[in-house]
Backbone bond lengths (Angstrom), bond angles and torsions (degrees), N, CA, C in turn:
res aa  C-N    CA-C-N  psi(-1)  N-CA   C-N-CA  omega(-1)  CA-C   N-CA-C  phi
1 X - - - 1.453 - - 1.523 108.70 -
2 X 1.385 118.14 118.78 1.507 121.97 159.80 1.516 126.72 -28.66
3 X 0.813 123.50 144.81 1.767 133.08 159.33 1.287 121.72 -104.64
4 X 1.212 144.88 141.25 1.191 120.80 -179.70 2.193 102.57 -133.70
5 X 0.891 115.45 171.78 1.735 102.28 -175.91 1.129 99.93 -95.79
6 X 1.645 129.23 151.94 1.419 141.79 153.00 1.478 100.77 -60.68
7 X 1.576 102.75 125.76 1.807 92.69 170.93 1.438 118.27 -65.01
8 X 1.608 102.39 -20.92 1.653 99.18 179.60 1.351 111.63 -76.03
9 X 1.282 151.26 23.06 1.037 139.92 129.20 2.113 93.78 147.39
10 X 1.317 125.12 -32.46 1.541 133.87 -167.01 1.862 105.61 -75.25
11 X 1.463 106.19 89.06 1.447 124.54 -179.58 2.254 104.87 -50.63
12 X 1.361 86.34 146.80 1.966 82.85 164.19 1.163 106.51 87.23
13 X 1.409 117.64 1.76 1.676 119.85 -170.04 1.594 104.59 -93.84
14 X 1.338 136.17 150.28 1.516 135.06 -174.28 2.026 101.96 -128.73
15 X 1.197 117.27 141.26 1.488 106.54 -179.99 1.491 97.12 -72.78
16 X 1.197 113.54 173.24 1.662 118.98 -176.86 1.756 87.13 -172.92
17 X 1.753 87.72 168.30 1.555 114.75 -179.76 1.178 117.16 -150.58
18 X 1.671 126.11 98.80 1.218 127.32 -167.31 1.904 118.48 -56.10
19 X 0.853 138.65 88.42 1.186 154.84 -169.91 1.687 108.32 -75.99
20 X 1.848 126.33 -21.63 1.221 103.04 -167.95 1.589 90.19 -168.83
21 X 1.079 141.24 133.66 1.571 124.48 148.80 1.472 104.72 -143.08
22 X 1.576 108.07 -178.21 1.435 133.28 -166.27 1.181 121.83 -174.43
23 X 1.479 106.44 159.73 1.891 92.90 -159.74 1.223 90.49 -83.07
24 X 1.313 85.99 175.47 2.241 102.57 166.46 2.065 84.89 -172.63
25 X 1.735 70.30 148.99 1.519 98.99 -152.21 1.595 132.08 6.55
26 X 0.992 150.42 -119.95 1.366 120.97 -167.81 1.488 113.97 -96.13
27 X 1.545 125.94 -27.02 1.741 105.56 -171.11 1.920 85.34 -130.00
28 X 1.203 109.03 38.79 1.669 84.51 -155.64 1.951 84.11 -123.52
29 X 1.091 107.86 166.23 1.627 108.46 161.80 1.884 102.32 -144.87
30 X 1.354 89.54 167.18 1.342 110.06 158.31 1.488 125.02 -112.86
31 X 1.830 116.12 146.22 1.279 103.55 -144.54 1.389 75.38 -138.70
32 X 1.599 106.48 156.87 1.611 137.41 142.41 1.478 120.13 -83.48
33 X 1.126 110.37 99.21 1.568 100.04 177.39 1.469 105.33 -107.61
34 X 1.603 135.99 169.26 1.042 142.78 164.13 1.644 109.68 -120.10
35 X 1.099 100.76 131.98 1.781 95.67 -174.83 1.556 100.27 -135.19
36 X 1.084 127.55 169.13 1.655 132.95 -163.56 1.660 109.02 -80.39
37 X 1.136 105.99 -37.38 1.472 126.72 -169.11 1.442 112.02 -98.75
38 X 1.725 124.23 -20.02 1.280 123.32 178.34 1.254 116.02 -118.49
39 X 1.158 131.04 -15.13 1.417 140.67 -157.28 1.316 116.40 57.22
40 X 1.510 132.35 -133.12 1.445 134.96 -171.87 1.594 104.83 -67.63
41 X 1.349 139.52 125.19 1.323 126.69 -161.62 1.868 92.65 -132.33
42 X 1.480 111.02 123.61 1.527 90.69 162.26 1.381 115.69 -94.08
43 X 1.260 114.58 165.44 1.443 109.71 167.92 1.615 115.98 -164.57
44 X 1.213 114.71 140.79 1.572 114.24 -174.40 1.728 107.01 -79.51
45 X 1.538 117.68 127.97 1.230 99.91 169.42 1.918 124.12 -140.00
46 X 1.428 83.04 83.83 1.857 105.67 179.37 1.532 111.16 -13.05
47 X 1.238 76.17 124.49 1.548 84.87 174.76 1.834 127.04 62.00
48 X 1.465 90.26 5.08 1.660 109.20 164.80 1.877 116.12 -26.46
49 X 0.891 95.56 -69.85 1.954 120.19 -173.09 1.058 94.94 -27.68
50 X 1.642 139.07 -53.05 1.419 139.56 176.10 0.984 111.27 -67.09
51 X 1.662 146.75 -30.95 1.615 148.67 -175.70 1.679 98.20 -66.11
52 X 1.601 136.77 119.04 1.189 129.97 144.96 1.018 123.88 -46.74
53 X 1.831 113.69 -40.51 1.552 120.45 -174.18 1.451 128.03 -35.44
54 X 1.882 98.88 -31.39 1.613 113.45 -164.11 1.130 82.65 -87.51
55 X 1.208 121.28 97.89 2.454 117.94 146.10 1.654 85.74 -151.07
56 X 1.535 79.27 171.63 1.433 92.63 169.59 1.566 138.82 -37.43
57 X 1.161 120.40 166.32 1.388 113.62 152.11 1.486 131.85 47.17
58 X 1.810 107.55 9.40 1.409 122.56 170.18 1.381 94.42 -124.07
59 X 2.187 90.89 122.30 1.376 106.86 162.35 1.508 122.46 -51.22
60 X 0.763 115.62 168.28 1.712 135.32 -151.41 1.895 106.86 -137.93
61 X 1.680 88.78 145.90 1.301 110.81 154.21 1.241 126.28 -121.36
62 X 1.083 135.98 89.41 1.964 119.49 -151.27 1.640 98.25 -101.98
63 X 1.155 125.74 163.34 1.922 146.09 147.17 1.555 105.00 -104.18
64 X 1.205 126.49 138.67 1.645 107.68 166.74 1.447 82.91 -145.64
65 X 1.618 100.27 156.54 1.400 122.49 -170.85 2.030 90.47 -111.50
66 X 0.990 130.24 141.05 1.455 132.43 121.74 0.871 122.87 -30.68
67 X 1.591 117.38 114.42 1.342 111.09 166.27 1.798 117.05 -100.76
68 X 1.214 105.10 -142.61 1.353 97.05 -178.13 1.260 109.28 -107.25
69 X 1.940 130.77 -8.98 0.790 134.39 -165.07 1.728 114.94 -107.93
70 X 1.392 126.08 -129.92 1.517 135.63 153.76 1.499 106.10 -72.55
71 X 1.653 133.31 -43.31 1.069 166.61 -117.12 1.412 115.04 -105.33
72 X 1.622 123.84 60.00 1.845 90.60 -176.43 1.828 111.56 -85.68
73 X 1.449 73.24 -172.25 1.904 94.67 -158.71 1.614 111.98 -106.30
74 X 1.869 108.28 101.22 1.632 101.47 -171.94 1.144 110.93 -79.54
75 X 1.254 105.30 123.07 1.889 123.02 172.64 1.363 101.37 -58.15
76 X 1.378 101.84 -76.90 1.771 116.46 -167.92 1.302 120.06 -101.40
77 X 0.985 131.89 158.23 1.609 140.07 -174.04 1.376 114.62 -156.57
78 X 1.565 127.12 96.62 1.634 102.96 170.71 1.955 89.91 -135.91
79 X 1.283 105.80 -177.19 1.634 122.96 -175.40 1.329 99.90 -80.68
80 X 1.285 114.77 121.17 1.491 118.27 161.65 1.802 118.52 -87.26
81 X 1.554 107.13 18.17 1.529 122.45 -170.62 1.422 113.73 155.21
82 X 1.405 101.19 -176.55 1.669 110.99 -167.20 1.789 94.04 -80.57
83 X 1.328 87.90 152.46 1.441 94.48 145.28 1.521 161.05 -23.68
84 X 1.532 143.90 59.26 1.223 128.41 -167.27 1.600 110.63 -45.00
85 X 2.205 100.01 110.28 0.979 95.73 170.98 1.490 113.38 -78.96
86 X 1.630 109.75 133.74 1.682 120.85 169.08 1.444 112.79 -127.14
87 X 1.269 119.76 122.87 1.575 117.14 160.68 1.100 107.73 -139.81
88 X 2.031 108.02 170.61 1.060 110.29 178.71 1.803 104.91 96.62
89 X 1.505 84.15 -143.75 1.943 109.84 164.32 0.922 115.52 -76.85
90 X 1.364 128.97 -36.89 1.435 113.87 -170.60 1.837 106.89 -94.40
91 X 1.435 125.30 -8.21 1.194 107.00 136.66 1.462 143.68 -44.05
92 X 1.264 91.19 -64.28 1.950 101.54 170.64 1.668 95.42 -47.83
93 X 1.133 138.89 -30.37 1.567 131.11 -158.66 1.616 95.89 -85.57
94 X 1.533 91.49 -50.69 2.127 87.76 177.47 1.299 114.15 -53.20
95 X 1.927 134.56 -29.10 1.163 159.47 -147.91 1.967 80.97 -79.37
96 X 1.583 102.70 -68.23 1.443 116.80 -164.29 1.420 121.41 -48.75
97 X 1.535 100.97 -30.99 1.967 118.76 -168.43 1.753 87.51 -84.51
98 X 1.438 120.53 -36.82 1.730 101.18 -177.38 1.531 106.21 -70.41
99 X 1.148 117.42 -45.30 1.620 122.54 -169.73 1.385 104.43 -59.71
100 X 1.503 120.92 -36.84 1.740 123.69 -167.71 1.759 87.27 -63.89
101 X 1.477 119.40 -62.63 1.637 133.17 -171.76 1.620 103.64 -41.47
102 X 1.420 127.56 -74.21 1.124 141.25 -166.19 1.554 94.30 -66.63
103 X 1.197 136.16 -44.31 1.947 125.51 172.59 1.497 114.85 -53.30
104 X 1.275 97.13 -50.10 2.027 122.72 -173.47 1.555 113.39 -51.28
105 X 1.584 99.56 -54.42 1.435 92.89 -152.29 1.015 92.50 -132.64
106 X 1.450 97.05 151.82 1.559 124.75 -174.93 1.454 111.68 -92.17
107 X 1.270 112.54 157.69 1.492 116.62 -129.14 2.169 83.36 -91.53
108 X 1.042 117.20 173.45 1.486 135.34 -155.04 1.534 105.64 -3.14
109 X 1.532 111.17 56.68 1.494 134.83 157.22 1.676 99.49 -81.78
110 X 1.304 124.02 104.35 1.931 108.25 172.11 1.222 94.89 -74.19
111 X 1.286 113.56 148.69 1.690 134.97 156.24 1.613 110.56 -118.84
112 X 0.974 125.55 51.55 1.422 125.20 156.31 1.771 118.29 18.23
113 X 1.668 79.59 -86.77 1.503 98.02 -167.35 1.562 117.30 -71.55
114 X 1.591 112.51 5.01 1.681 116.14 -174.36 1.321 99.99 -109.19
115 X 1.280 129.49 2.66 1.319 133.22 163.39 1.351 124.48 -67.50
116 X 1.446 111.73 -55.60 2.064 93.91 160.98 1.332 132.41 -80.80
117 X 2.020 106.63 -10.89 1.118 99.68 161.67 1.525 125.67 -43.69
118 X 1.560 107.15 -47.35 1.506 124.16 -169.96 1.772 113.63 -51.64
119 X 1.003 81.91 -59.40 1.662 109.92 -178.94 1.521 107.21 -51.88
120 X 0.896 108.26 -52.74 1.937 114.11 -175.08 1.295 98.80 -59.52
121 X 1.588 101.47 -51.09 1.809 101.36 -163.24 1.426 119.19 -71.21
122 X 1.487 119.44 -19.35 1.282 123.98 168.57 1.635 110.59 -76.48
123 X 1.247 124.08 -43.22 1.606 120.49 168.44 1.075 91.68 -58.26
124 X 1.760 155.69 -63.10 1.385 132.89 -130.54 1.672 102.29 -99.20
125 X 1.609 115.08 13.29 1.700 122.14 179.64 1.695 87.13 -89.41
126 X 1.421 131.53 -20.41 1.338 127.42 -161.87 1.531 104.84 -106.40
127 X 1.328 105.40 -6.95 1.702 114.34 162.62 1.102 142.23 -79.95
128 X 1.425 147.83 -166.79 1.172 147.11 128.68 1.594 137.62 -10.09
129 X 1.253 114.06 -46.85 1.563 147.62 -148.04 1.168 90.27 -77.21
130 X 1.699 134.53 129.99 1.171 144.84 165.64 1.702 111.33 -47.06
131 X 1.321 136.00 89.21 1.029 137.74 152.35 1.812 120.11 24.52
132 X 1.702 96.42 -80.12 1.114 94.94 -179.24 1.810 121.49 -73.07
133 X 0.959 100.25 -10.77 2.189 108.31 174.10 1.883 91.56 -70.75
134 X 1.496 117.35 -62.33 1.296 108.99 173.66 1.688 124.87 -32.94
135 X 1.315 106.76 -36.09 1.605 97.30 -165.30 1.444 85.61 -91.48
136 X 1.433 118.70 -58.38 1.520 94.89 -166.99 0.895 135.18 -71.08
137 X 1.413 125.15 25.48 1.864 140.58 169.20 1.608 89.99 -92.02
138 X 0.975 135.09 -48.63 1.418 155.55 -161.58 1.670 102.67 -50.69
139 X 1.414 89.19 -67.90 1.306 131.87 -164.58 1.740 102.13 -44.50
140 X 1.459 100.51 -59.61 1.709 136.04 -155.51 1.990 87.48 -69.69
141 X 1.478 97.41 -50.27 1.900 97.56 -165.08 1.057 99.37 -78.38
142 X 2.219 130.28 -23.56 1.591 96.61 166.94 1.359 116.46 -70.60
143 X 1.361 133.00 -45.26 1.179 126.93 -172.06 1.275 97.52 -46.26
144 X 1.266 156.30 -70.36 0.951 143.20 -131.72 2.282 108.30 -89.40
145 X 1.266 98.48 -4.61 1.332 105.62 -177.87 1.958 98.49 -86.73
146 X 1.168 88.20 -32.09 1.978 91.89 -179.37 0.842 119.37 -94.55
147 X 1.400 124.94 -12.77 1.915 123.24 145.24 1.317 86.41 144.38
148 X 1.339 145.89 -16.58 1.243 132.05 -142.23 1.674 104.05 -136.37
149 X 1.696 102.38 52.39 1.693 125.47 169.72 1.712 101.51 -64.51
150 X 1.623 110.28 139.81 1.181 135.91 135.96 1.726 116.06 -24.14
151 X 0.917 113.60 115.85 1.903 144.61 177.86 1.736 92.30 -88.97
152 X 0.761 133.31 119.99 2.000 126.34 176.95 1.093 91.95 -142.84
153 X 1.643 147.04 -33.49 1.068 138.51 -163.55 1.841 101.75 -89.97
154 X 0.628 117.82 -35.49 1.692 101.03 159.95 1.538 113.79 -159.38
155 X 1.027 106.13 -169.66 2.112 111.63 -173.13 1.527 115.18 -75.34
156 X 1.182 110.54 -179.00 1.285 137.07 171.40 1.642 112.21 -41.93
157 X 1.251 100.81 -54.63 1.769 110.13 167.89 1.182 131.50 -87.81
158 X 1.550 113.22 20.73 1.469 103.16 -176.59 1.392 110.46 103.89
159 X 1.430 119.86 -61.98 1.142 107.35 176.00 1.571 162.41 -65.00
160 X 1.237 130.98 133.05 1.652 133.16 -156.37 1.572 95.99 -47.45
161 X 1.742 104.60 143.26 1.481 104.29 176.54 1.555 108.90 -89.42
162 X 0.996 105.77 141.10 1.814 121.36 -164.49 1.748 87.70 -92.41
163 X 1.456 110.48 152.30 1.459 103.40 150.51 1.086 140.43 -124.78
164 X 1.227 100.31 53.85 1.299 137.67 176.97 1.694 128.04 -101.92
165 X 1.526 95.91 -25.55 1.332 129.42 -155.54 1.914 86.44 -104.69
166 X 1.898 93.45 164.26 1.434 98.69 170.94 1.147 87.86 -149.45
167 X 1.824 101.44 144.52 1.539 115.63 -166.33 1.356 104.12 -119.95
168 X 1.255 136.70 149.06 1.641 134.42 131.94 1.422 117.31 -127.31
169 X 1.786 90.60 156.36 1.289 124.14 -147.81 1.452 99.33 -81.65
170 X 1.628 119.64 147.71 1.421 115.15 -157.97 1.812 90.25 -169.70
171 X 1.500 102.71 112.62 1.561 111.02 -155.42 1.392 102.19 -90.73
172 X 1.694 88.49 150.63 1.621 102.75 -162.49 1.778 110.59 87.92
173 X 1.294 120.74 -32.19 1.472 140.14 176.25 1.783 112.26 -81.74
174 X 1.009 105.78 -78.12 0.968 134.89 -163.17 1.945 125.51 76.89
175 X 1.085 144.97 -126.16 1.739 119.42 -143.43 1.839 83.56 -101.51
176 X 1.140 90.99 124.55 1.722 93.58 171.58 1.729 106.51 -121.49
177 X 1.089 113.85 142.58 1.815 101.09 172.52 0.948 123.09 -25.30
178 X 1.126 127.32 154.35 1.394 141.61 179.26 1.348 110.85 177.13
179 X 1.703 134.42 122.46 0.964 138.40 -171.90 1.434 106.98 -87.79
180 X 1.378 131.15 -8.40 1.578 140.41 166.09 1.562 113.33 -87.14
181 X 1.498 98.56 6.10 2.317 87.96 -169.97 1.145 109.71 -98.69
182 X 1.516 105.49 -134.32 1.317 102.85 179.49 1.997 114.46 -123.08
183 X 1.504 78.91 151.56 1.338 96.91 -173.52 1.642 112.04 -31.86
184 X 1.360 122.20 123.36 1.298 132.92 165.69 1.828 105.81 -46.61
185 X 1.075 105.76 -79.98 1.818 110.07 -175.83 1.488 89.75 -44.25
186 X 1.042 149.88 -67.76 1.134 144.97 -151.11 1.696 107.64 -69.20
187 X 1.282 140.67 -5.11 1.350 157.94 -138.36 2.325 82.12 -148.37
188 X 1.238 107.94 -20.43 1.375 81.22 -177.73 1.523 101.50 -110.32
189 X 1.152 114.68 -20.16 1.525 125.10 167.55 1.675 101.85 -47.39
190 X 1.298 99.19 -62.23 1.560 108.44 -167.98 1.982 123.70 -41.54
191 X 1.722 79.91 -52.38 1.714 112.20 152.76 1.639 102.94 -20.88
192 X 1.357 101.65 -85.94 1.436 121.00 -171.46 1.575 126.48 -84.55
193 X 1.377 97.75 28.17 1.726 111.93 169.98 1.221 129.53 36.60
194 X 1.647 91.72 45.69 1.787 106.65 -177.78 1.884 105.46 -121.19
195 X 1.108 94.59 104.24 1.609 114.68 -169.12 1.231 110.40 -78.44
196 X 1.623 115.10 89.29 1.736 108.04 174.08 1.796 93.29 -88.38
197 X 1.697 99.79 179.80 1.355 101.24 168.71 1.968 121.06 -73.14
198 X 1.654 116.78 -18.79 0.773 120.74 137.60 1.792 139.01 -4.45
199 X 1.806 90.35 -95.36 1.685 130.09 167.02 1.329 95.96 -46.15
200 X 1.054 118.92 -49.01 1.996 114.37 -154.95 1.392 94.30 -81.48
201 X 1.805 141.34 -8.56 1.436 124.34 -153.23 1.513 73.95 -119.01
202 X 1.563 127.90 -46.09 1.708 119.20 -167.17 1.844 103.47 -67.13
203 X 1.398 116.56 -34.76 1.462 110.12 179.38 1.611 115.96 -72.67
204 X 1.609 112.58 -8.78 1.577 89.23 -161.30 2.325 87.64 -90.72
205 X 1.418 96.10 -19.08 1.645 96.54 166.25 1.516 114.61 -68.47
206 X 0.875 99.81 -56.46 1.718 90.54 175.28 1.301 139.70 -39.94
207 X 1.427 95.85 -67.01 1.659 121.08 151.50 1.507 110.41 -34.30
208 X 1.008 116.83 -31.06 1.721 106.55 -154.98 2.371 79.45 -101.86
209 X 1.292 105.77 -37.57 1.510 96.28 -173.47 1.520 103.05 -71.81
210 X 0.841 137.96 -29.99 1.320 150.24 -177.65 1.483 109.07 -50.84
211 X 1.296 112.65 -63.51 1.573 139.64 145.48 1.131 136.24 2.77
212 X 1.594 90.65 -86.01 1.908 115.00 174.89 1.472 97.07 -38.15
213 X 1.266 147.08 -51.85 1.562 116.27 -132.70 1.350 86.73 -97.52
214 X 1.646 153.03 4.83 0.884 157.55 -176.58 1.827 109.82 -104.54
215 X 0.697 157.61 -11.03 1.646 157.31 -58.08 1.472 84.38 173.32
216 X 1.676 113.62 -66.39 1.181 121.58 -168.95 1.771 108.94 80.78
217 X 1.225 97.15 34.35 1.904 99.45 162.20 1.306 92.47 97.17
218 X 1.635 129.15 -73.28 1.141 157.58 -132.67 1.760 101.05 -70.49
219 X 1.632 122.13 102.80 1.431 115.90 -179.84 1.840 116.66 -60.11
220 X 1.389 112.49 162.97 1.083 123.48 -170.24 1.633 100.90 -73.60
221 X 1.120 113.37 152.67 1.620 123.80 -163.89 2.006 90.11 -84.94
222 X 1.629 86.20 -66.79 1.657 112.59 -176.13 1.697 102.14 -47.04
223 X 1.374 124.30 -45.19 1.609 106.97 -162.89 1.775 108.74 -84.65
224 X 1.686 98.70 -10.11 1.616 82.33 157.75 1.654 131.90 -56.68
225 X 1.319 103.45 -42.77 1.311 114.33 153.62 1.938 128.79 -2.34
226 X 1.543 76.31 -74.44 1.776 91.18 -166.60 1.681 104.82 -143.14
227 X 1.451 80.11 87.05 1.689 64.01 -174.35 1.364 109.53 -124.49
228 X 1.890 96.33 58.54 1.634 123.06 163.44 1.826 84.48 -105.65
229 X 1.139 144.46 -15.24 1.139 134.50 -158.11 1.255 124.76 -127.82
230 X 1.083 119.50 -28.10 1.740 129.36 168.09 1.634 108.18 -103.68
């Protein structure tokens, strides 16, 4: 696992993003962190419950020790910045991007390249940007960080998607005809990241079928939440 330096001067420190915790025994929890260099990281951190630092949606400075188990052990903990302010919906949405991370990926898997995805998409839940276009950009680059990316440029067999044609999605396959799926033009829009109200109602199905076989049965905690939005 990488190290990276605190610019404020405290060497050995790595950025991280608390993604999940829970108590364990009386002041202590166990945590999901995501870090650039490790991916999903657990780690026990004593006496946590008293640290504010550990909540959501505040960047991080972490130390972690190896332990002997799955489990390392955070030494240090301070804020590498303010707070992502989220409320509302687009909380429950920041809620959804930790649960997708902590379901997805397996624990000191690095994902490099899903690290500014993350980051952007939690600043751009506090923006402008239609909510649901945020997750399913999100959505589209994890699948595709865990091996199991969206095919849009043509079907199951090779062939270019017509838009004329209607496809559904069929895992391990991916979009094969189907006169019950979804709209081809609407599957090439998607391609080319042009969000009609259309595109935005066929992707949030897709996305979500795409999903299921990864999920492991078990429904999302977070999309009970809002589930005008995920």
């Amino acid at each position: 696992m990488t190290t990276r330096d605190n610019p404020d001067g405290a060497n050995g420190l790595e950025p991280a993003w608390l993604l999940h915790r829970r108590p364990f025994r009386n002041t202590s929890l166990i945590l999901d962190l995501f870090l650039p260099g490790g991916g999903r990281v657990g780690a026990v951190a004593r006496g946590g419950r008293r640290n504010p630092a550990l909540a959501p949606f505040v960047p991080l400075w972490v130390q972690l020790q190896q332990g002997s188990g799955e489990l390392h052990t955070l030494r240090q903990v301070e804020p590498r910045g303010v707070a992502v302010a989220l409320s509302g919906n687009a909380l429950y949405c920041g809620f959804y991007l930790n649960e997708l991370l902590v379901r997805l990926l397996h624990r000191d898997d690095p994902h490099p390249d899903l690290w500014p995805a993350y980051e952007h998409t939690l600043n751009e839940l506090k923006g402008d940007t239609p909510l649901d276009v945020s997750l399913r950009r999100f959505e589209m680059v994890l699948l595709e960080e865990v091996g199991y990316g969206l095919v849009l440029e043509h079907d199951g067999e090779g062939q270019p998607l017509s838009p004329e044609l209607r496809y559904g999605w069929v895992p391990d396959l991916g979009l094969i005809p189907n006169k019950n799926g979804h709209s081809g033009a609407d599957l090439q829009a998607l391609a080319e990241d042009h969000w009609s109200p259309a595109v935005r109602r066929m992707a949030k199905q897709l996305l979500r079928e795409a999903l299921a076989p990864h999920l492991g049965g078990r429904p999302l905690r977070s999309r009970e939440l809002f589930r005008g939005t995920s």
